[in-house]
C-alpha positions as CSV (number, residue, x, y, z in Angstrom):
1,X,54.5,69.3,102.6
2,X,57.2,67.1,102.0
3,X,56.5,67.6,98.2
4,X,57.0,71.6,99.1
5,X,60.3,71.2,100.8
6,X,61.4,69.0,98.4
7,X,61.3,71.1,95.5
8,X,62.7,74.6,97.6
9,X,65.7,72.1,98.6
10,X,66.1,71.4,94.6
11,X,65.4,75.3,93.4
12,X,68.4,76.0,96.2
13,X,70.7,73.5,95.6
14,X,69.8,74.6,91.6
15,X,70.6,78.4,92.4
16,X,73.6,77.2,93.9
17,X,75.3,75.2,91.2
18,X,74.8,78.2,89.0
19,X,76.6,80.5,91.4
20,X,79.5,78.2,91.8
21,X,80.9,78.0,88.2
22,X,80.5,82.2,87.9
23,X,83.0,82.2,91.0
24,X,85.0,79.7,89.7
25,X,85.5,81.4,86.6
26,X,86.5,84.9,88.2
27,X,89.2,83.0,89.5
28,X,90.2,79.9,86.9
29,X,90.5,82.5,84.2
30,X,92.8,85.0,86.3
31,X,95.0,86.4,85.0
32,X,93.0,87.5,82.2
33,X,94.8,90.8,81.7
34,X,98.1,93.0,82.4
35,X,98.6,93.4,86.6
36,X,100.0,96.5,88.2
37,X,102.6,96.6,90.7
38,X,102.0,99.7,92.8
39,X,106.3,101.0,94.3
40,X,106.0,103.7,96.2
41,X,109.4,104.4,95.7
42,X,111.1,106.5,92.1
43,X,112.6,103.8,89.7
44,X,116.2,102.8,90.6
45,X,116.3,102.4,93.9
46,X,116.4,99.0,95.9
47,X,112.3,98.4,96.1
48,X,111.5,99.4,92.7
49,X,115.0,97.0,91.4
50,X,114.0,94.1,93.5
51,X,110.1,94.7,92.3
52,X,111.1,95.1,88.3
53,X,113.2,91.5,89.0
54,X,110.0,89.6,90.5
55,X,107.6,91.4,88.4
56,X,109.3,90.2,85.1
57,X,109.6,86.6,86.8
58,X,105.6,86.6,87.8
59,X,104.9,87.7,84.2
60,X,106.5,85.1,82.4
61,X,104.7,82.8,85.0
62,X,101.1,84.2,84.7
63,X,101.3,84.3,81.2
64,X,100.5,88.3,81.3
65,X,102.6,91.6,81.7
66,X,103.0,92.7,85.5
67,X,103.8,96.8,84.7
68,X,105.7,98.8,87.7
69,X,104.0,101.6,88.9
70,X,105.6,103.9,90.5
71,X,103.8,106.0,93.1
72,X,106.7,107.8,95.4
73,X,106.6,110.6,97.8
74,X,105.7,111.3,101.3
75,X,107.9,108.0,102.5
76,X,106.0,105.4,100.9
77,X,102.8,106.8,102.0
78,X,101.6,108.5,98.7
79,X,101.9,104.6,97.3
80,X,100.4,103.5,99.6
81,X,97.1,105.1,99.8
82,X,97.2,104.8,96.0
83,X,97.1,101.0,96.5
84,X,94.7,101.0,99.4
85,X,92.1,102.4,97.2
86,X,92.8,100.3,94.3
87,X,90.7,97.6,93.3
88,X,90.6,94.4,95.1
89,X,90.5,92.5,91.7
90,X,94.1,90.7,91.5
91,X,95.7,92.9,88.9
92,X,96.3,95.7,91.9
93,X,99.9,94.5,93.9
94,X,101.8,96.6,96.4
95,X,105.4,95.8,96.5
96,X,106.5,97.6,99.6
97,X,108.9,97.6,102.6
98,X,108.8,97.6,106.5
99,X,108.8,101.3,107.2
100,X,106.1,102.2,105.1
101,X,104.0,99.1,107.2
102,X,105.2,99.8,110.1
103,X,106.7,102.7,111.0
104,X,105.4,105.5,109.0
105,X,101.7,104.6,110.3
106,X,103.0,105.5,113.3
107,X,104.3,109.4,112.8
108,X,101.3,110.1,110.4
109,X,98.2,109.4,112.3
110,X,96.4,110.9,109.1
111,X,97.8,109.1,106.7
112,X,94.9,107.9,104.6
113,X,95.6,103.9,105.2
114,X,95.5,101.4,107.0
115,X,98.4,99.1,107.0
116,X,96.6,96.3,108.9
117,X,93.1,96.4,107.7
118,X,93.7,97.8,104.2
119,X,96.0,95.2,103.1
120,X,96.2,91.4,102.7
121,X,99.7,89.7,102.4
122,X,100.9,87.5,99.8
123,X,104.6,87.2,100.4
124,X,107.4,88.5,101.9
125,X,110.6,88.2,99.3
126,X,113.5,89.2,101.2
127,X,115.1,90.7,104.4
128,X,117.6,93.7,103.5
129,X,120.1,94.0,106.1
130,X,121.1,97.3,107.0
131,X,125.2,98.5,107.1
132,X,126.4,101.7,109.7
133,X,128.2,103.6,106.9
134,X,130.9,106.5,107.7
135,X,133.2,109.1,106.0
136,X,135.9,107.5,104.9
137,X,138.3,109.9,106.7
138,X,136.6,109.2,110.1
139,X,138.3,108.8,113.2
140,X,136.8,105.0,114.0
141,X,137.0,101.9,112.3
142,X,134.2,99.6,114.0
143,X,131.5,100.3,116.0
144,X,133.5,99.8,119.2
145,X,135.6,102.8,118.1
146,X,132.6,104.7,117.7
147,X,131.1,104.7,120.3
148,X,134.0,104.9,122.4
149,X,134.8,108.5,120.3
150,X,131.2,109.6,120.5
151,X,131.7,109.3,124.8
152,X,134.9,111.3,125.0
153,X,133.4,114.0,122.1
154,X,130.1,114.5,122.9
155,X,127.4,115.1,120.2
156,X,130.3,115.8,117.8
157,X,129.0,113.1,115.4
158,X,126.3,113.7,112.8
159,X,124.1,111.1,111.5
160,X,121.9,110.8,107.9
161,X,119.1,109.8,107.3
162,X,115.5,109.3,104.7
163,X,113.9,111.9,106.9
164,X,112.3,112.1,110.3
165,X,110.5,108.9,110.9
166,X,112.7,106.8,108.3
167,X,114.1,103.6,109.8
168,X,117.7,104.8,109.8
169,X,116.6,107.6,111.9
170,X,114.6,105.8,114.2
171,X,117.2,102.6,114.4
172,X,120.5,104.9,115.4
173,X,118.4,106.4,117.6
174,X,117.7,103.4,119.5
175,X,121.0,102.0,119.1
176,X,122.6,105.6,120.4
177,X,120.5,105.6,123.3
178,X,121.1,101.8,124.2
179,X,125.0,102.8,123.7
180,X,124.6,105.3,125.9
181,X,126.1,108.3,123.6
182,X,124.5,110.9,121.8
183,X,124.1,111.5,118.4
184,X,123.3,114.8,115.8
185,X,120.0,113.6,114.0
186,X,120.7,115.3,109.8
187,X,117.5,114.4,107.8
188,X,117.8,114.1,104.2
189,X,115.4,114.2,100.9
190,X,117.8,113.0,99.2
191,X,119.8,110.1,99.0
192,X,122.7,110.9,101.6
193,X,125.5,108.5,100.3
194,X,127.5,111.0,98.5
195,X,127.5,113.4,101.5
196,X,128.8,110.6,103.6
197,X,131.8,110.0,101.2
198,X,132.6,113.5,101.0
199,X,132.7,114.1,104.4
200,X,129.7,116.3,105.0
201,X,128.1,114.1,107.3
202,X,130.1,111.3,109.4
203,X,127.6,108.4,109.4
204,X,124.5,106.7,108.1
205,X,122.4,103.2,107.9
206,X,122.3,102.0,104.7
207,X,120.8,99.6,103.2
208,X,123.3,96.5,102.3
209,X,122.1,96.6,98.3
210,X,123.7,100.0,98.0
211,X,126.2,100.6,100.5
212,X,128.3,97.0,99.1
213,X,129.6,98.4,96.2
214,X,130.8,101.9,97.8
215,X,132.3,99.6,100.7
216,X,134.1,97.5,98.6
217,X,135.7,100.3,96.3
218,X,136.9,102.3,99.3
219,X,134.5,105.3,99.1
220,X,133.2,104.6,102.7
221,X,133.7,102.6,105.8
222,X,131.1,100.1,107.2
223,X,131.1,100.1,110.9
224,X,128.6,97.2,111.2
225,X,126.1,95.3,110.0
226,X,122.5,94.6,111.7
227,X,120.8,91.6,112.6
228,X,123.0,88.9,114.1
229,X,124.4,87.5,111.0
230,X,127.5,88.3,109.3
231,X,127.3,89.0,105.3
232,X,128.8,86.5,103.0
233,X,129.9,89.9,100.6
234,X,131.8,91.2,104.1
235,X,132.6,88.3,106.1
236,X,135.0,90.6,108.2
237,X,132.5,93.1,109.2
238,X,131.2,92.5,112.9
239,X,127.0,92.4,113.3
240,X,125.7,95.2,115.8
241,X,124.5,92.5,118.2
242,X,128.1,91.4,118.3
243,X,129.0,94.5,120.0
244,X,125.5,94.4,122.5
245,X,123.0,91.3,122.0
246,X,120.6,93.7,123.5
247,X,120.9,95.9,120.4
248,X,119.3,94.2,117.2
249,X,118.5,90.9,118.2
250,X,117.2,88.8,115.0
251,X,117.3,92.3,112.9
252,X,114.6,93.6,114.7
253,X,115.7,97.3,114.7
254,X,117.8,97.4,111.6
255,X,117.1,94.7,109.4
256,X,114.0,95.8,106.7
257,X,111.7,93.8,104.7
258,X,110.5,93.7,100.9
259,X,106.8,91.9,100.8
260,X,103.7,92.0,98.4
261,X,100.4,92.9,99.2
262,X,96.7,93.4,97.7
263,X,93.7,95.5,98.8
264,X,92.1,93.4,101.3
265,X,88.6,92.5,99.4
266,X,90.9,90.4,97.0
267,X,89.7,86.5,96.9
268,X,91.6,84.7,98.9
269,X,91.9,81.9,96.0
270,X,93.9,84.5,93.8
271,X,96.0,85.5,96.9
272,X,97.1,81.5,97.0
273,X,97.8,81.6,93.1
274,X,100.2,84.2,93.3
275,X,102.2,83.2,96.6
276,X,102.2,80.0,95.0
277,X,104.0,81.7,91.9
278,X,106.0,84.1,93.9
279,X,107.6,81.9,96.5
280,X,108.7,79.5,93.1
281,X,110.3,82.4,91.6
282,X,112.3,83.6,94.9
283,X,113.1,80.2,94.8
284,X,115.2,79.5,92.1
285,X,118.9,79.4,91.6
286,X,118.9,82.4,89.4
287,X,117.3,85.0,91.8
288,X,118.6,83.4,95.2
289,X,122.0,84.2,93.6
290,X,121.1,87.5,92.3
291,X,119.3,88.9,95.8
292,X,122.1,87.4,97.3
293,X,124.9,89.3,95.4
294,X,123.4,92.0,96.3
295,X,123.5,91.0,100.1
296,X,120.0,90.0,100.7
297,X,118.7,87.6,102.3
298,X,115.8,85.6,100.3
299,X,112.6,84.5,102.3
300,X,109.7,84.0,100.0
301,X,107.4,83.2,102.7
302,X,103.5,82.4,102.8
303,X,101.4,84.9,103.3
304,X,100.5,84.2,106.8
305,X,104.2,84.7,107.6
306,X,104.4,87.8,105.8
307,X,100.6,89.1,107.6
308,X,101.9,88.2,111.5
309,X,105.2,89.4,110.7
310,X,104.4,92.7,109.6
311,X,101.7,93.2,112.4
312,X,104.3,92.2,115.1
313,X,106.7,95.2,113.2
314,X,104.3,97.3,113.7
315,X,103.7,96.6,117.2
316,X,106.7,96.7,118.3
317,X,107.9,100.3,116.1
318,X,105.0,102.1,117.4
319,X,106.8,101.1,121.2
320,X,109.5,102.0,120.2
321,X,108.5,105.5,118.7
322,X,106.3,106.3,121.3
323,X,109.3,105.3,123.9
324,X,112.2,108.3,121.6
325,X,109.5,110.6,121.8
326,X,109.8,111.1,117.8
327,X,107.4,112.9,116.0
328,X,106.6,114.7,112.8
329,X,107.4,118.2,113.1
């Protein structure tokens, strides 16, 4: 008997030294070809420019292309799903932002994704703060001004927006009924700015990469920023919670978030490789200084950060949803 048991323990422990180089190998030899990055935004807006920047960085790192794939539509979601059906292999990354995580799952109870179960985090890269744009010829200078107009001229100012459901219509939302005023909700499927200059539409929350440059030449106004810290770029522009702490405290409204994901059946030893490479790369001089230009805020966090973060965003949008009564007409 003790012969018996002997020799199973041996043909076991056998078995198992064989299985245990074939799983090293799938992941010592990663990366053994060109990765995808799944955007699900088109090429040249803030996602996809932030993604190109990391995705040339990781390449040079891994020793192997990472190619941008660009999967827009539907508000991220078309990306999305895309990436949730890809293969949990490693050479399948999501590079994706807040709303698409958080809030869209929310309005589309169809949507074929889960952003909790379907995904597992690697890193969160940056934090885009969010600037209250308006016409340039508008009667308000600040966001005290603003609302203090909006009050004595009832629903006489219009707002843009990405569309129903898109953070910028869900923040100002919040914001106008915490101010107490009441604003004209204008969805948009395109890109608003140039409708905002002109005069079209009065106001809209943009994102800091792209409303800086339009700010700083004249061709809007910024009203405020969100989140409770100033930007360097615009040192004089107030934060929202300046004007009500209740507001945006810590960005929680209208501050958004750039992160990387995987499907969920990816090893969890290939998930550590590239965090490890990521949060290097978001690191150094070079692209701390280049996010920051463009006035965001680098994180580069570990991907447990990046995993309770994003389910506490989407805990708190779907509240906060439910709570405006918004919904996809």
């Amino acid at each position: 008997m003790m012969k018996r048991r002997t020799l199973l323990s041996a043909t076991a422990a056998a078995a198992s030294a064989l299985l245990l180089p074939a799983a090293m190998s799938q992941t010592s030899a990663y990366p053994g070809k060109p990765i995808k990055m799944i955007v699900p935004y088109a090429p040249g807006i803030s996602p996809d420019i932030v993604a190109r920047l990391i995705g040339n960085k990781l390449g040079m790192a891994l020793g192997q292309p990472v190619i941008i794939d660009n999967k827009p539509g539907a508000g991220g979601m078309i990306g999305a799903e895309f990436a949730a059906a890809a293969p949990g292999d490693g050479y399948n990354l999501f590079f994706t932002v807040k709303g698409v995580m958080a809030i869209a799952p929310h309005l589309y109870p169809n949507a074929r994704y889960n952003a909790l179960k379907d995904f597992k985090a690697i890193s969160q890269i940056l934090v885009v703060p969010h600037i209250i744009t308006a016409t340039p010829n508008a009667p308000y200078n600040n966001l005290k001004e603003m609302v203090e107009y909006a009050k004595k001229n009832p629903e006489k100012i219009n707002y843009a927006s990405a569309g129903v459901g898109s953070q910028p219509h869900v923040a100002l939302e919040a914001w106008a009924k915490r101010m107490g005023i009441k604003l004209n909700h204008i969805p948009y499927k395109s890109n608003p700015g140039p409708d905002v200059m002109s005069g079209v539409v009065d106001i809209y929350l943009e994102a800091s990469a792209s409303a800086i440059p339009s700010i700083q030449s004249g061709k809007i106004k910024a009203l405020a920023v969100s989140g409770n810290d100033r930007l360097t770029s615009l040192p004089n522009l107030p934060t929202v919670t300046e004007f009500g702490a209740n507001l945006d405290p810590n960005g929680v409204i209208g501050n958004s978030w750039h992160g990387i994901f995987t499907p969920a059946s990816t090893p969890d030893e290939i998930v550590s490789r590239l965090n490890t490479e990521i949060v290097k790369i978001v690191n150094t001089p070079e692209i701390q200084a280049r996010l920051r230009f463009l006035g965001l805020t680098p994180t580069g966090t570990n991907a447990a950060t990046l995993a309770s973060g994003a389910a506490s965003d989407f805990a708190y949008w779907g509240a906060l949803i439910k709570e405006l009564g918004i919904a996809v007409e």
